[in-house]
Each structure stands twice: as structure tokens, then as C-alpha cells.
C-alpha positions in Angstrom: -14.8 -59.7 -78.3 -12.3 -61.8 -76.0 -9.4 -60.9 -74.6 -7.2 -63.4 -76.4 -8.8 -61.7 -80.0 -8.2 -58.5 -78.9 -4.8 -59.2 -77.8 -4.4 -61.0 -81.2 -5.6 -58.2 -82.6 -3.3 -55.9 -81.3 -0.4 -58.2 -82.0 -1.5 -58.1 -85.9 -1.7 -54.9 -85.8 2.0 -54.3 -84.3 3.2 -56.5 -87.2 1.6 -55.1 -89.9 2.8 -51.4 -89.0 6.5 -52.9 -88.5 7.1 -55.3 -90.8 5.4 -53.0 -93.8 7.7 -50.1 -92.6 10.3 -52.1 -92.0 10.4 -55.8 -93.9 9.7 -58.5 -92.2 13.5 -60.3 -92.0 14.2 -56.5 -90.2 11.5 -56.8 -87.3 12.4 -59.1 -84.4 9.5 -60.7 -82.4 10.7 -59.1 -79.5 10.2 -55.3 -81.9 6.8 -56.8 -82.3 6.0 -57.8 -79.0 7.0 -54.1 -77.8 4.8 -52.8 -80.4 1.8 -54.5 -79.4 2.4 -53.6 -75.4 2.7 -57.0 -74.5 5.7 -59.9 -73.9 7.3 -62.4 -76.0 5.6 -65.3 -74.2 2.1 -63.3 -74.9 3.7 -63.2 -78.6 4.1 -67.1 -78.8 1.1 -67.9 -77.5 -1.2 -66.2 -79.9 1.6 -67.5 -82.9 4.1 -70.6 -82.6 7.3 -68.9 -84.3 7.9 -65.9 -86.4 6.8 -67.7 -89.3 3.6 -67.9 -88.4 2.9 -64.8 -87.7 4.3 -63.1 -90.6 1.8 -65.5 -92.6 -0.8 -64.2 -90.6 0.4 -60.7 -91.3 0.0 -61.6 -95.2 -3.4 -63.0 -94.5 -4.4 -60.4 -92.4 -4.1 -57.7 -95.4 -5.5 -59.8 -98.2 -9.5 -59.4 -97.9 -8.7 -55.2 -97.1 -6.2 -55.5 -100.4 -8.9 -57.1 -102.2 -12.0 -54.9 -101.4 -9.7 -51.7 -101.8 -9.1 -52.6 -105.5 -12.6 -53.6 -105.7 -14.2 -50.3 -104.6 -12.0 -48.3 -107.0 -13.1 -50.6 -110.0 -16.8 -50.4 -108.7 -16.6 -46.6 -108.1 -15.2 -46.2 -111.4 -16.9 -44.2 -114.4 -16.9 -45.8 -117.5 -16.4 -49.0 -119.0 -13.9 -52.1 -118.1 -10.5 -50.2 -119.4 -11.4 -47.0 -117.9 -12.4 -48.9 -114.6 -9.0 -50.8 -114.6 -6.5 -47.3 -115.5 -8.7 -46.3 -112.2 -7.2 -48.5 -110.4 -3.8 -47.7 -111.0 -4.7 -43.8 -110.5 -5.4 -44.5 -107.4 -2.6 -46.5 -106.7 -0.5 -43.9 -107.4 -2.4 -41.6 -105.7 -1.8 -43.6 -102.3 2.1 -44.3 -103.7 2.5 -40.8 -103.2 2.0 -40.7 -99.4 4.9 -40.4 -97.6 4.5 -43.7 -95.9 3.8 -45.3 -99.2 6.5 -48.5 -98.8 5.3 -50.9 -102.0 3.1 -54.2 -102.2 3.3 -55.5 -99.0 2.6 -59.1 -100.5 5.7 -58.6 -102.9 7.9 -57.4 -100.6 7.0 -59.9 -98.6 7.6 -62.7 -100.8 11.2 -60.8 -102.3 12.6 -61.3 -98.9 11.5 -64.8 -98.7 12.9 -65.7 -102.0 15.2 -68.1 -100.2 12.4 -69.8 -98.9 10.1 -70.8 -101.2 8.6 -73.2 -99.0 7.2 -70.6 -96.1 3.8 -70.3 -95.6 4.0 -66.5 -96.1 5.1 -67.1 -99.6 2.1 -69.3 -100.9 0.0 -66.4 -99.1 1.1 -63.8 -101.2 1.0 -66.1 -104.5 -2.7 -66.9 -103.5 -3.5 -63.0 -102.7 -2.2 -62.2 -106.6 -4.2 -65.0 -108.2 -7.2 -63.5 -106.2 -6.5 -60.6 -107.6 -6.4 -61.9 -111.0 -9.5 -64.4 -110.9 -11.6 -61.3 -109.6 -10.3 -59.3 -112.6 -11.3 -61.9 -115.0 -14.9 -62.5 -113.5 -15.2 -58.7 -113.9 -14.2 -58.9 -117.9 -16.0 -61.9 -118.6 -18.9 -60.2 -117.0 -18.0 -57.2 -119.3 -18.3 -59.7 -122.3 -15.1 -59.3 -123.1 -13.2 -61.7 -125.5 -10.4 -64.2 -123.5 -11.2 -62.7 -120.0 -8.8 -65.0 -118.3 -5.7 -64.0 -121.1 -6.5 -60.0 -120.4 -6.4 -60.5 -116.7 -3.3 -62.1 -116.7 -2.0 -59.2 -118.4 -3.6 -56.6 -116.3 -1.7 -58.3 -113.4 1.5 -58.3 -115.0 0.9 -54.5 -115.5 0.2 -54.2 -112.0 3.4 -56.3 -110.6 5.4 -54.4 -113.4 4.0 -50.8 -111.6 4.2 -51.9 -108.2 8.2 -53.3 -108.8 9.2 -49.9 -110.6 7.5 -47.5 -108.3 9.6 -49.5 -105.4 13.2 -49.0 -107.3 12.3 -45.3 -108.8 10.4 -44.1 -106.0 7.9 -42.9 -108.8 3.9 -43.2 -109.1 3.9 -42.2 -112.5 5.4 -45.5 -113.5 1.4 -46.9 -112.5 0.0 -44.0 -114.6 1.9 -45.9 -117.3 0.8 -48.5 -116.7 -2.7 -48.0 -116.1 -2.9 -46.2 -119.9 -1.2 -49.3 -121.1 -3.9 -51.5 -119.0 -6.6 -49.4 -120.6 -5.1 -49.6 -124.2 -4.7 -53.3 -123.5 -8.1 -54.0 -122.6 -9.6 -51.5 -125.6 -7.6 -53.4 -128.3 
């Protein structure tokens, strides 16, 4: 590994542990910079503005997002519904950790609202249609009817949990929804 990747590295790593505990529009670059042990000019070096590197923050926690949700459908027991309540289960589970602070991608993309140009934005937009094509490959592979139409659904569920839990503070709002995800996708 090279010192510029590791120095990289340790910048992401800064970012992701501020801006997710904080919000990105809270965290200067020179919080980040401190964070990661090294200076401002490092900072601009490895990224051209503060745009650019919360972008690569959003980018950075996509694939891990991804392969998260995809282990606790995997490691699942029983069929597609059961799978998917799963998922919220255990996204309630890890909402009840102290540190627990929401979607990263939504909150992400709420402070940006103003901006629906930033790159950070599209990021999180392509993070939840990943989410929701990987959903509907695992019904269609199910052989379930209108995969597409129930993932779409499932997502909305999901964005519906992840929004309430934020304002209420409350996991069980993704318990309700995963029972309404499984009732969904038994119907």
C-alpha cells in the first residue's frame, strides 16, 4: 500500500467518523484534516474541495452498505418475506446502539437538498437504486410475481423506517416495517 493510499485512507476515514456523527454541512475540512492527523494542504491534495470529498465519503460507504444488507438477507432463515423482515431486525438491532445516527446516504442527501446538482447527491440516489435492483434480482430469483414493483415497495418501507427512527429516536418503527415488508411480499 502507498503512502498517498494510506493517507487517503486515513483521510476517509476521518470523514466518515465526523460527518456521520456530525453532518457533513457541520464538519469543516480543517475538523477533518485534524481528524486524520494531517494538514489542510495534505487534505486538498488527496480531494480538490469539500465537495469532493464528501462524495467520496458517500462512495466510500456504499459497497460495505450493500454487502451488510446482503449478508443479513443471505444469513436469513426462511423464505424471501422472512429474509427481508430480517433485514429490518437487524437494522433496528444496530439503531439501538448508542452511536446509531440514521442512513448516512439520507442524511446526506437532506442536507444537500439545496443542491441537487452535487455529486454527493447522485451518490446517494445511485446507492438506493442499488439497493433496490439487488432486492428485485433476489425476488425474481424467488419466482416471485412483479419483482421490480415489490422492490420498489420494500425500499419505500426502508426509507419510510430509516426517516421515522431519525425523528422518533425509535427502532421499533423498522420492526414495523419489516412485518409490513413481510406481509407485503406474502400477499
Amino acid at each position: 500500500m502507498s503512502e498517498a493510499t494510506t493517507t487517503r485512507e486515513k483521510i476517509l476515514d476521518a470523514a466518515n467518523r465526523l460527518f456521520y456523527a456530525e453532518g457533513v454541512r457541520a464538519v469543516s475540512v480543517d475538523a477533518v484534516a485534524d481528524g486524520a492527523g494531517i494538514t489542510k494542504k495534505t487534505l486538498y491534495y488527496h480531494f480538490r474541495s469539500k465537495d469532493d470529498l464528501i462524495a467520496a465519503y458517500l462512495e466510500a460507504r456504499d459497497q460495505p452498505n450493500l454487502a451488510l444488507f446482503a449478508r443479513w438477507y443471505e444469513t436469513a432463515e426462511g423464505g424471501p418475506a422472512d429474509r427481508t423482515a430480517a433485514i429490518f431486525q437487524k437494522l433496528a438491532r444496530n439503531a439501538r446502539h448508542p452511536e446509531w445516527k440514521g442512513c448516512g446516504f439520507l442524511r446526506t442527501v437532506a442536507e444537500l437538498a439545496a443542491m441537487p446538482g452535487h455529486p454527493a447527491v447522485a451518490i446517494g440516489a445511485a446507492h438506493k437504486k442499488k439497493f433496490e435492483a439487488w432486492l428485485s434480482g433476489r425476488y425474481a430469483e424467488a419466482g416471485l410475481e412483479r419483482p421490480e414493483a415489490l422492490a420498489r415497495s420494500v425500499a419505500l418501507l426502508m426509507e419510510g423506517a430509516f426517516s421515522a427512527m431519525l425523528i422518533h429516536r425509535d427502532p421499533s418503527y423498522a420492526e414495523a416495517a419489516g412485518e409490513s415488508a413481510r406481509l407485503l411480499i406474502k400477499a
